[in-house]
C-alpha positions as CSV (number, residue, x, y, z in Angstrom):
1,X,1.1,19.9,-12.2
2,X,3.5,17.2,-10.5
3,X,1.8,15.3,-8.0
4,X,5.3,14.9,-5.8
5,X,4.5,18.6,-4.7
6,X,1.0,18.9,-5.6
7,X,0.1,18.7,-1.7
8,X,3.8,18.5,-0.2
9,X,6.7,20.4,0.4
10,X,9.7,19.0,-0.5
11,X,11.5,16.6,1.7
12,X,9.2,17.1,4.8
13,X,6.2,14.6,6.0
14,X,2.7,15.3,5.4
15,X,1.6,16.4,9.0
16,X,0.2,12.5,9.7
17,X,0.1,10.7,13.2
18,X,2.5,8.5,11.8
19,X,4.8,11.4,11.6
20,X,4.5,12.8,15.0
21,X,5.4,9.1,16.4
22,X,7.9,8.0,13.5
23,X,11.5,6.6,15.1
24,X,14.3,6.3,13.5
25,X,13.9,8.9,10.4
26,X,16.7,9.6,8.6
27,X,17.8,12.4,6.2
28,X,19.9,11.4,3.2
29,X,21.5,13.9,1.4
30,X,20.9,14.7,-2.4
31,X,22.5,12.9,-5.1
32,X,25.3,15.6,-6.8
33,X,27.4,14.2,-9.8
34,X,28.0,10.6,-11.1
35,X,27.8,7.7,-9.5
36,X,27.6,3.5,-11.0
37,X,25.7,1.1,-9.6
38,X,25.1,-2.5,-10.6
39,X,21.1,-1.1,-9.7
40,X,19.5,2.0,-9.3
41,X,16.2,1.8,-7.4
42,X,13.9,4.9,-8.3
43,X,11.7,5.8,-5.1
44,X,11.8,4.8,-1.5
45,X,8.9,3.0,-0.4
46,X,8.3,-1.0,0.8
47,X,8.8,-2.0,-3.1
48,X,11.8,0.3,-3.8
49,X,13.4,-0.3,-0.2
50,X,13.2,-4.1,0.1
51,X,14.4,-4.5,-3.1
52,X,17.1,-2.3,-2.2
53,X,17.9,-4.4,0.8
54,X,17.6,-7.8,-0.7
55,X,19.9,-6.5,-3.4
56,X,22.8,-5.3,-0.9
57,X,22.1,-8.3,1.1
58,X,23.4,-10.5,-2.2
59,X,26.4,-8.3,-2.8
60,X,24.9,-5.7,-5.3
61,X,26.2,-2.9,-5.6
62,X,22.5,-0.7,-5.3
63,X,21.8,3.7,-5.6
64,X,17.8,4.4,-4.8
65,X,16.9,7.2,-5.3
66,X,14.3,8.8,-3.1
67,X,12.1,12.4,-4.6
68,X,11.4,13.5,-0.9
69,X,12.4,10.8,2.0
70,X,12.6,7.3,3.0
71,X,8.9,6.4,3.6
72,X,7.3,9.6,2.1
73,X,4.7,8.4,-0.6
74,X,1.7,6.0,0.5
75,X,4.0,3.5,2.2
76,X,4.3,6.3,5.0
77,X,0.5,7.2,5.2
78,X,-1.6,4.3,4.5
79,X,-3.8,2.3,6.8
80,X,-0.9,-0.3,8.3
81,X,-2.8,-2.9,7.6
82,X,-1.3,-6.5,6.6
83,X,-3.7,-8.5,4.7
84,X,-4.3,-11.8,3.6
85,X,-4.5,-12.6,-0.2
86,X,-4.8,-10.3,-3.5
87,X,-6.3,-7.3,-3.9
88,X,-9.2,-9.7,-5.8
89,X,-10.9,-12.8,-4.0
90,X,-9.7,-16.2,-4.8
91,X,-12.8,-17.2,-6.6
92,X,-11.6,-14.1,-8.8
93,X,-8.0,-15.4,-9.4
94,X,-9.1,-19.0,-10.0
95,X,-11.8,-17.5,-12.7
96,X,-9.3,-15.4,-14.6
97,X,-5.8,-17.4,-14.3
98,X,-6.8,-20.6,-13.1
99,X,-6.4,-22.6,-10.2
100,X,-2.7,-23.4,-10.2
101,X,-1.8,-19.7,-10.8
102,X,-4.2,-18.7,-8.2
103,X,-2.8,-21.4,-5.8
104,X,0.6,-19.5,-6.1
105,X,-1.0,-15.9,-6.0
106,X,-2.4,-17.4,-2.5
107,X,1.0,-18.8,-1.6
108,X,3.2,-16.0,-3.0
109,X,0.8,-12.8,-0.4
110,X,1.3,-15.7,2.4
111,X,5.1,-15.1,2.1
112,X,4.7,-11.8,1.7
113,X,3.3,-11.3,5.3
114,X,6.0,-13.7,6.7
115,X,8.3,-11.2,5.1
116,X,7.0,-8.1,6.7
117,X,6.8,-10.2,10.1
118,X,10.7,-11.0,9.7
119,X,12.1,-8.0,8.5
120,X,10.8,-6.4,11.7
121,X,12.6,-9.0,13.8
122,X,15.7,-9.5,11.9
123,X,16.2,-6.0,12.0
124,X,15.1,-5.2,15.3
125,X,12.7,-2.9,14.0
126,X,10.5,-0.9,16.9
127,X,7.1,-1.7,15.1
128,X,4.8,-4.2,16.9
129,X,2.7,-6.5,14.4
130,X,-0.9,-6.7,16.1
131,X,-2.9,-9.6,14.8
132,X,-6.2,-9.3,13.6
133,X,-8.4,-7.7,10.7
134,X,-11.7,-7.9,10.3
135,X,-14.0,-7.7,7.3
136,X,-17.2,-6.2,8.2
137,X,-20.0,-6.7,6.0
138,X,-23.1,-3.7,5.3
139,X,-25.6,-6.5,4.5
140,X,-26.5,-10.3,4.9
141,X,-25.6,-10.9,1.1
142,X,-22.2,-9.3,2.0
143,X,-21.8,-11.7,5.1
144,X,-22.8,-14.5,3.1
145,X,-20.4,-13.9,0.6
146,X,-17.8,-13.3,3.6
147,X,-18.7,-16.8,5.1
148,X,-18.5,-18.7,1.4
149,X,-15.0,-17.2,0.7
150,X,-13.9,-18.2,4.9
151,X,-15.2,-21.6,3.8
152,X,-13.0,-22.0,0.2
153,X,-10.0,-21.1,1.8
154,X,-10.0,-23.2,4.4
155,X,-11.1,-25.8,1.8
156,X,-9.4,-25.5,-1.0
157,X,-6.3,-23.4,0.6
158,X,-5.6,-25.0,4.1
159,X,-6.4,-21.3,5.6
160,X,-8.4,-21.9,8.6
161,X,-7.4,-18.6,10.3
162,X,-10.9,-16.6,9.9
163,X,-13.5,-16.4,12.4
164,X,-17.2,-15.7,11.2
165,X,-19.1,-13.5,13.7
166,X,-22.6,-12.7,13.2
167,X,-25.2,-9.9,15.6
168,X,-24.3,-9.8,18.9
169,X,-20.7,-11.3,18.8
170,X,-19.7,-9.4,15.7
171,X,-20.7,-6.1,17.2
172,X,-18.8,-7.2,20.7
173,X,-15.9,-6.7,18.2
174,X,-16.9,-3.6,16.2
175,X,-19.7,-2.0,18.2
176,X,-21.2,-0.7,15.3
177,X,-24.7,-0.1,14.3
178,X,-23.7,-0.4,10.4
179,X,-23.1,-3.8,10.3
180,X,-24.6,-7.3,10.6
181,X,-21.2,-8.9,11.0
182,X,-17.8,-10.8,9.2
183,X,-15.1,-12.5,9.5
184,X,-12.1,-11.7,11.8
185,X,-8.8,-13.1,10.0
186,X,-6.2,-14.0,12.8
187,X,-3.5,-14.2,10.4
188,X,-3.1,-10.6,8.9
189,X,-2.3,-7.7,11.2
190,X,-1.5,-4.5,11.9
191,X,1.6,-2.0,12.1
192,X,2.8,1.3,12.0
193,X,3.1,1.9,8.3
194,X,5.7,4.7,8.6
195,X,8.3,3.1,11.2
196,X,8.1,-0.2,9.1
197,X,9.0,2.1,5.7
198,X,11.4,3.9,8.0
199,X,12.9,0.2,9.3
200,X,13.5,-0.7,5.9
201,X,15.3,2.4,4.9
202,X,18.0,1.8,7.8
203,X,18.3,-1.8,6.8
204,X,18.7,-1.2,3.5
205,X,21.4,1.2,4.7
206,X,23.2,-0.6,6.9
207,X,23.5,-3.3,4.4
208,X,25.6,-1.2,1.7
209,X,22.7,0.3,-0.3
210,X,24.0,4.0,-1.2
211,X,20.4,6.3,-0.7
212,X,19.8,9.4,-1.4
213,X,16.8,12.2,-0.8
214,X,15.7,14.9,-2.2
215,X,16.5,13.5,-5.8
216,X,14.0,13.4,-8.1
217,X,14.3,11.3,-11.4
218,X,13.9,13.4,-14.3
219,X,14.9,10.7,-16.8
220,X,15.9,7.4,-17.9
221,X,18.0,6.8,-20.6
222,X,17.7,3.0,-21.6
223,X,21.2,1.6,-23.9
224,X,23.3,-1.6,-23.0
225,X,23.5,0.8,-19.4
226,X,20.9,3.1,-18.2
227,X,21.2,6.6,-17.3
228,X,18.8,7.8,-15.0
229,X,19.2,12.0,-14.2
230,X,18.3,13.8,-11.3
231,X,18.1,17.4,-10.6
232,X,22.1,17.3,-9.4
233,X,23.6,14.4,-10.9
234,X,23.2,10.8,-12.6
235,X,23.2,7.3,-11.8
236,X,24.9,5.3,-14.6
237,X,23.6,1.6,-13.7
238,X,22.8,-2.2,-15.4
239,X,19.8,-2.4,-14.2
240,X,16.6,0.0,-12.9
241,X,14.2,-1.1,-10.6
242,X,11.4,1.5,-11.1
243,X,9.4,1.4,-7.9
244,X,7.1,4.7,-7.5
245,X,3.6,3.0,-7.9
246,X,1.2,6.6,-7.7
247,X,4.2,9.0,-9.0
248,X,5.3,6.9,-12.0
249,X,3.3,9.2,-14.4
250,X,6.0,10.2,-17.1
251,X,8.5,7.8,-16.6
252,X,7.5,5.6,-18.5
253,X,5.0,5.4,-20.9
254,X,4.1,1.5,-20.3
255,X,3.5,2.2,-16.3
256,X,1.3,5.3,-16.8
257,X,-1.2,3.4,-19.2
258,X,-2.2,0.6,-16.7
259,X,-1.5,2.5,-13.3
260,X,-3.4,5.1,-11.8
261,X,-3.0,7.4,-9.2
262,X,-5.6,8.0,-6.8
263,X,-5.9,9.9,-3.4
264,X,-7.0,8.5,-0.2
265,X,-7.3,10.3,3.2
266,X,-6.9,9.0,7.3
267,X,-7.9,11.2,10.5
268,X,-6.9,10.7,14.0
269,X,-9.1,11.6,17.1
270,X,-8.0,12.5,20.0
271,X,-6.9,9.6,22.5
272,X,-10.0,8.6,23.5
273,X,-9.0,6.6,26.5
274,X,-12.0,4.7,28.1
275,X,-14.6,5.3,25.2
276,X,-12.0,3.1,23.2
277,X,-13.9,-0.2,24.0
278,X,-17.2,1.5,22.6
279,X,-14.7,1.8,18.9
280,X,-13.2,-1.7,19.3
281,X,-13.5,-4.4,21.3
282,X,-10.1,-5.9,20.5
283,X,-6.5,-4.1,19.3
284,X,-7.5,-5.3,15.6
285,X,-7.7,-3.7,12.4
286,X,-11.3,-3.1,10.2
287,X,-11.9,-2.9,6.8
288,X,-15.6,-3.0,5.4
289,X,-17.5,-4.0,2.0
290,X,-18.1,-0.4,0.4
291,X,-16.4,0.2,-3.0
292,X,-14.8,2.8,-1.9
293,X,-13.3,1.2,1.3
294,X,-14.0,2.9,4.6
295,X,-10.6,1.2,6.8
296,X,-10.0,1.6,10.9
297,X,-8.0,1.3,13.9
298,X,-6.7,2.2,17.1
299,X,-3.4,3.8,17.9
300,X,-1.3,2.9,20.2
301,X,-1.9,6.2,22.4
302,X,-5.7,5.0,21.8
303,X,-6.2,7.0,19.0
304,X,-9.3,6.1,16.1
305,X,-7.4,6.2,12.9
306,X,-9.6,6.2,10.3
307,X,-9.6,5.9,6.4
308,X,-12.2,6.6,3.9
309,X,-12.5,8.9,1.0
310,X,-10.7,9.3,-2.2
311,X,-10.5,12.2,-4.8
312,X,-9.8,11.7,-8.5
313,X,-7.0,14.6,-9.8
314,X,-4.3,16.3,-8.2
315,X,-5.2,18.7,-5.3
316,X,-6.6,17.1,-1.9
317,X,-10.1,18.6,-0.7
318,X,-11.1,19.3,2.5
319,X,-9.7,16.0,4.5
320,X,-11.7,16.5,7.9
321,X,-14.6,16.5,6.4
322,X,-14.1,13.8,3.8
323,X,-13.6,11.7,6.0
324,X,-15.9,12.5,8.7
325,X,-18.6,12.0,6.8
326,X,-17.9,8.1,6.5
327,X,-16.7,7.8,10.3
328,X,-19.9,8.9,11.5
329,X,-21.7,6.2,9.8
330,X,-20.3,3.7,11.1
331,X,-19.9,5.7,15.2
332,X,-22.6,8.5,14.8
333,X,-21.1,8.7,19.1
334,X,-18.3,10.3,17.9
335,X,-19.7,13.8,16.1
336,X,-18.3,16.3,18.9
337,X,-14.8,13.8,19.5
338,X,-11.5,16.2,18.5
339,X,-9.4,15.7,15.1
340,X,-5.9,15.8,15.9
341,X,-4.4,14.7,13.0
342,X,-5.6,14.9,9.3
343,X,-3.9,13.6,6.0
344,X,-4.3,12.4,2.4
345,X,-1.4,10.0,0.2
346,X,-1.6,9.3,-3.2
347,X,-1.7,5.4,-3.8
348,X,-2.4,3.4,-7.0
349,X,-4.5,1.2,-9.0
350,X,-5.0,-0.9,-12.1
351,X,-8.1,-1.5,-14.0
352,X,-8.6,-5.4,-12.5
353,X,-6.4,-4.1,-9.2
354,X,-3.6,-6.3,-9.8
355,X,-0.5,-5.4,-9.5
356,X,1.5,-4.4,-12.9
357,X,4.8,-6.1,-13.1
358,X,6.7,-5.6,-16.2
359,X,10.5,-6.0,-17.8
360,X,10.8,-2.9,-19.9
361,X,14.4,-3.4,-20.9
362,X,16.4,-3.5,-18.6
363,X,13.9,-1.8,-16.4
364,X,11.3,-3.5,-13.8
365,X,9.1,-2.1,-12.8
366,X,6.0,-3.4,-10.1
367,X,3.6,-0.8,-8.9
368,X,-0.7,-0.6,-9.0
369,X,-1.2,-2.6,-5.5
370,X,-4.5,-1.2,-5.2
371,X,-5.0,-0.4,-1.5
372,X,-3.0,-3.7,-0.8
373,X,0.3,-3.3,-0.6
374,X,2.0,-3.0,2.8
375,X,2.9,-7.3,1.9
376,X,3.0,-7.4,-1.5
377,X,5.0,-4.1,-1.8
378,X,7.6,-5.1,0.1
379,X,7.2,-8.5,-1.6
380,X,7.6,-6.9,-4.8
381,X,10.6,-5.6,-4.1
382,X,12.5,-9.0,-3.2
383,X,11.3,-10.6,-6.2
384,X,12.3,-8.3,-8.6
385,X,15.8,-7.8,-6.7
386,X,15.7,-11.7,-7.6
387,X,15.3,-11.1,-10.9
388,X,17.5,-8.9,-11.1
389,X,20.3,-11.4,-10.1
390,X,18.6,-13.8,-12.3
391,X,16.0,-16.0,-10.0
392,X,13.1,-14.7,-11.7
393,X,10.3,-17.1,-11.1
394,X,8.4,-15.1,-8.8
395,X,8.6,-11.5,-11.2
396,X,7.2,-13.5,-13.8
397,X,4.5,-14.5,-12.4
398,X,3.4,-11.2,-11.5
399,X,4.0,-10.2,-15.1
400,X,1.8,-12.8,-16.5
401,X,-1.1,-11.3,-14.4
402,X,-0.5,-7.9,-16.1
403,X,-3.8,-5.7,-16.6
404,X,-4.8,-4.4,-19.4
405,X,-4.2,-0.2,-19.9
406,X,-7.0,2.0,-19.0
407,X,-9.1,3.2,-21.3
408,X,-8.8,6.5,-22.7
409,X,-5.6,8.4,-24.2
410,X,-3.6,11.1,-21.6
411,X,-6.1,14.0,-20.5
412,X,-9.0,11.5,-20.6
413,X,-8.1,9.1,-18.7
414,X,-8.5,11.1,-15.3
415,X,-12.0,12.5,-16.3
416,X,-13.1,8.8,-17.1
417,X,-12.0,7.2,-14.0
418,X,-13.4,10.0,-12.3
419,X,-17.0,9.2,-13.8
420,X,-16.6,5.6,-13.1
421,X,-15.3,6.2,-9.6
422,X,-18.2,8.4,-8.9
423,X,-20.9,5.7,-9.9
424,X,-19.2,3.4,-7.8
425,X,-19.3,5.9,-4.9
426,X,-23.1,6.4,-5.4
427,X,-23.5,2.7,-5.4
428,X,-22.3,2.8,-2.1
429,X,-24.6,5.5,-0.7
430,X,-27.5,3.7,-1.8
431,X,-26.3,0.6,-0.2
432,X,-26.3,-1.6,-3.1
C-alpha cells in the first residue's frame, strides 16, 4: 500500500481546521513531458519549498515536484508549533557530538526560527507568529529536569528566555489538574502550519521556481544528470533535492533505512468562547513530558487544537477517540464539548530523532525531524539549496549527525518499531 493515498484522496486536503481557514491555496497543474532544471525538488513541504525558494532567489533554475499539493503532507497538519533547540536536549547533543557541535546545533534551530519569523514578513505572509510554548511536566522529577536544562541554557547558551512556573502559577497558565508545572519559553511560538506551507509555496512561485501538483515521483535515475519520472513526464536536472521526510519509502534505499514514518492525529473543539480561559490562560502553545507527546493550543476562532496519539502502519484508526482519550486527561471538563474537526498526517523519525541529512550522489536529501520540524524543515531546505550552489557548511553538519538505520530488514522493521513504540506508550500510562 502507498501511504500518499493510504488515508487521502489525491490532490485534496485532509478535512483539518487548517484546511477550512487556509488562504492563499493554490492549484498547480501536473507535470506532462520534459522539462530541465538546474534542480528538481521532490515534495512540497517547509524543506522542499524553502529550498525551492532560496534556490530561485540565487538564480537557479528550480522544478519541485509536489504528489498532492503545496502544503499537503505533515507540514499542512502538524501542531504549528516553533520550538527552540533539537529534537534531543542539549545535555544530549553535548554527550554525543560534543560541545562545539552542540553549540552550533543550538545556534543553527536559533536561525531556523528567525527564518520562519522572516519569511512571514518578507513575504507578507497572513500568518501571525504568537510567542510562547510551554513545557509541562507530569511529575517533580520531570520539572526538575525542566528547571536544570532552563538553567544550562541560560548558562552555557546565553538563552535566558524560559520562565519556570511551579503550582499555582503554572496552572494560572495551563489550568490543568495533570501537572505540577514547567517552563514557559518566550522565544518559540506558534502559527498556522498550513498558511505558513501555503506562504512558502507562493514565494517560491513568485520567485521563478516552476511547481507542479499532482506529480508523483516514480523514479530517479542517478548519471552525470538525474532523471526523475512522474506519472506524465520527467524532469532532467543536475541536481535532486529529495525532500519528502514520511513518504520517502522506495526512493531511495539510504532514506528508508534510518527514517520512519509514523502517524500522528489533532482534533478541534468547537469555539469555546468564554470557557477558553479555563484551557489556557495565555494565547501560547503546550507541549508535555509523555513519550508519546500529548501537544495543545487555541485557534484563533478559540478553538482547542489538540494533538496526541500515534499509530504504527498505514491506515489511521478511529481519530476522535484516539485522541480524546489523552485530552481528557489533561481537561476531564471537556467530555460533552463538540469535535468539529478531526485529522491524522504522517510525519517522521529516526532512531536518535535527528534529522538524516545525506549527499547520495548528486541527490540531498534531509528528512526524519521527529515531531520538530516546522524550523528546522524549513531550515533544511536553505541549507541544502546552499549546498547545492556550493556553501555547504551548514548540510554538513547535519550530515555528520547522521543516525544510524533501524534495526530490522524491510517487513520487520514496522512490526519492531511498533513493539518498541508500544512499551513506550505503556510507560506513559503508568506514569513512569
Amino acid at each position: 500500500m502507498n501511504l500518499l493515498y493510504a488515508n487521502d484522496r489525491r490532490g485534496e486536503f485532509p478535512p483539518s481546521y487548517y484546511a477550512a481557514t487556509a488562504l492563499g491555496a493554490r492549484d498547480f497543474a501536473p507535470l506532462r513531458g520534459e522539462v530541465r532544471a538546474d534542480v528538481c525538488v521532490i515534495g512540497a513541504g517547509y524543506t522542499g519549498l524553502s529550498a525551492a525558494l532560496h534556490l530561485a532567489q540565487g538564480g537557479a533554475k528550480v522544478v519541485v515536484l509536489e504528489a498532492h499539493r503545496v502544503g499537503f503532507g505533515a507540514s499542512g497538519r502538524n501542531g504549528g508549533q516553533v520550538g527552540s533547540g533539537q529534537r534531543q536536549d542539549q545535555d544530549w547533543l553535548e554527550t554525543r557530538y560534543g560541545i562545539e557541535r552542540a553549540h552550533r546545533l543550538w545556534d543553527m534551530a536559533q536561525d531556523a526560527k528567525a527564518l520562519v519569523k522572516s519569511l512571514i514578513v518578507q513575504h507578507n505572509m497572513p500568518v501571525p507568529f504568537a510567542h510562547g510554548v510551554a513545557h509541562a511536566a507530569r511529575s517533580t522529577a520531570s520539572f526538575v529536569h525542566e528547571v536544570a536544562n532552563a538553567e544550562k541554557l541560560a548558562r552555557d547558551y546565553g538563552y535566558s528566555d524560559i520562565d519556570i512556573l511551579k503550582g499555582d502559577d503554572f496552572a494560572a497558565l495551563v489550568p490543568s489538574p495533570a501537572y505540577v508545572g514547567g517552563g514557559l519559553d518566550k522565544g518559540a511560538g506558534h502559527i498556522h502550519p498550513l498558511n505558513f506551507a501555503l506562504g512558502l509555496g507562493n514565494a517560491a512561485a513568485g520567485a521563478g521556481a516552476q511547481i507542479y501538483g499532482q506529480s508523483p515521483v516514480h523514479s530517479i535515475t542517478k548519471g552525470q544528470q538525474s532523471v526523475v519520472q512522474t506519472d506524465h513526464g520527467r524532469v532532467v536536472c543536475d541536481t535532486v533535492i529529495l525532500a519528502t521526510n514520511g513518504y520517502s519509502t522506495g526512493l531511495t534505499r539510504q532514506t528508508a533505512a534510518r527514517v520512519m514514518p509514523i502517524n500522528n492525529f489533532i482534533i478541534a473543539t468547537e469555539p469555546l468562547g468564554a470557557e477558553a480561559a479555563k484551557v489556557l490562560g495565555q494565547n501560547i502553545a503546550v507541549a508535555d513530558d509523555r513519550f508519546v507527546v500529548n501537544y495543545w493550543r487555541l485557534s484563533d476562532d478559540g478553538r482547542l487544537l489538540f494533538g496526541g496519539g500515534e499509530s504504527y502502519g498505514y491506515r489511521f484508526p478511529d481519530i476522535i477517540p484516539t485522541v480524546m482519550k489523552p485530552m481528557l486527561q489533561v481537561y476531564p471538563h471537556l467530555r460533552d464539548v463538540r469535535i468539529d474537526y478531526a485529522w491524522g498526517g504522517t510525519l517522521a523519525i529516526t532512531p536518535s530523532r535527528m534529522p538524516y541529512a545525506a549527499r547520495l550522489g548528486n541527490v540531498l536529501t534531509t528528512s526524519g525531524y521527529s515531531g520538530h520540524g516546522v524550523a528546522l524543515a524549513t531550515m533544511a531546505g536553505k541549507l541544502m539549496a546552499q549546498a547545492a550552489q556550493g556553501r555547504s557548511d551548514g548540510f554538513d553538519l547535519l550530515t555528520q549527525i547522521a543516525p544510524p538505520a533501524f534495526p530490522g530488514l524491510g517487513a520487520l522493521r514496522w512490526p519492531m518499531l511498533a513493539s518498541a513504540m508500544t512499551w513506550y506508550s505503556l510507560r506513559d500510562r503508568l506514569g513512569l
